[in-house]
N, C-alpha and C positions, 0 to 999 in steps of 0.2 A: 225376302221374308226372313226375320231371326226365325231360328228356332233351336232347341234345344236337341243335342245329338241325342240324349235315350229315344227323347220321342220319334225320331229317326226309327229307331234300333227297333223299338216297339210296336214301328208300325210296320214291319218289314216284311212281314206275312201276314197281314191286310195287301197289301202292297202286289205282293205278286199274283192274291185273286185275281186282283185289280186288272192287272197283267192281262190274265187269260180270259175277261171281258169282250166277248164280240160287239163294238157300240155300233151303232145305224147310221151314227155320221162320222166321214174321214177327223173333222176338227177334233172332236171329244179321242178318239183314238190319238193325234197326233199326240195331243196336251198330255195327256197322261202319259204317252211316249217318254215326250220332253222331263216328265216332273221323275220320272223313276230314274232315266239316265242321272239328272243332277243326280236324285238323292244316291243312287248306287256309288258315284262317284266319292259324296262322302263318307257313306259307308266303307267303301276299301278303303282310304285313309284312315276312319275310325279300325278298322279289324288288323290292317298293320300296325298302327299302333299297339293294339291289344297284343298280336300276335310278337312284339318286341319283348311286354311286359310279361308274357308267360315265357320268353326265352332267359326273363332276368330272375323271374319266381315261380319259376318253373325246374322240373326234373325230367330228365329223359329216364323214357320207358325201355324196357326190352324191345318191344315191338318199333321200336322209333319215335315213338308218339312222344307228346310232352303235357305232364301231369304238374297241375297247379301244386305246390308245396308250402308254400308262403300265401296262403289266402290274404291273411290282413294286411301284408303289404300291396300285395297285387290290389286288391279292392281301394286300399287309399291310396293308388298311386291311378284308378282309374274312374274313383268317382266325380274326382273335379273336373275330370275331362267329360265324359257323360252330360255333368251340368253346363257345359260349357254352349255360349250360343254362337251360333254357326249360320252366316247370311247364306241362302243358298235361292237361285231363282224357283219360281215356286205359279203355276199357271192354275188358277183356280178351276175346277169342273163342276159340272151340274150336276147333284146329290142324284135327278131324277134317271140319269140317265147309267145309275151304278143298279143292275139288277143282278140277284143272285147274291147279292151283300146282305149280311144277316145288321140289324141295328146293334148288334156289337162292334161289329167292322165299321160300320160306319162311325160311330163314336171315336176308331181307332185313327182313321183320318179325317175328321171333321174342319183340322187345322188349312185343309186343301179343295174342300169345299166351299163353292160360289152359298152364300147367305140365301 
């Protein structure tokens, strides 16, 4: 499946309710398994990324931390990436069997949802 990395980003706590889901049958557990491992995986690629571009327009703190100082660059040097589509396997799951999802979360993954 393409998909677009924000919508990755933005569904990423959807995602980990998702997670702590008790489902009734082993499959619907696997699948959702399978779909976070991918997406995790490109999410640390995206947050390395990210976490290069705050070390390029960024400032260290006292405390060690690093504070964004150059927002406009950092922002255009990471919204193309953001828009960018990104094939990732992707196992669809039955809407019926997400309970404790409020109809916002589900809108937030809807992309991984069986029709």
């Amino acid at each position: 499946m393409k998909i677009k990395l924000i919508v990755l980003l933005k569904s990423k706590d959807i995602l980990e309710k998702v997670g702590c889901i008790s489902f009734k049958d082993g499959l619907t557990s696997y699948r959702v398994y399978k779909n976070i491992s991918n997406i995790n995986k490109e999410l640390e690629n995206l947050e390395h990324f990210m976490n290069t571009l705050i070390e390029k327009y960024g400032e260290k703190q006292d405390d060690g931390s690093m504070k964004i100082v150059k927002y406009d660059e950092y922002n255009k040097s990471l919204q193309p990436v953001l828009d960018e589509d990104v094939e990732i396997e992707i196992t669809k799951i039955n809407p019926e069997t997400l309970n404790g999802l409020s109809p916002f979360d589900i809108m937030g993954i809807e992309w991984m949802l069986e029709e």
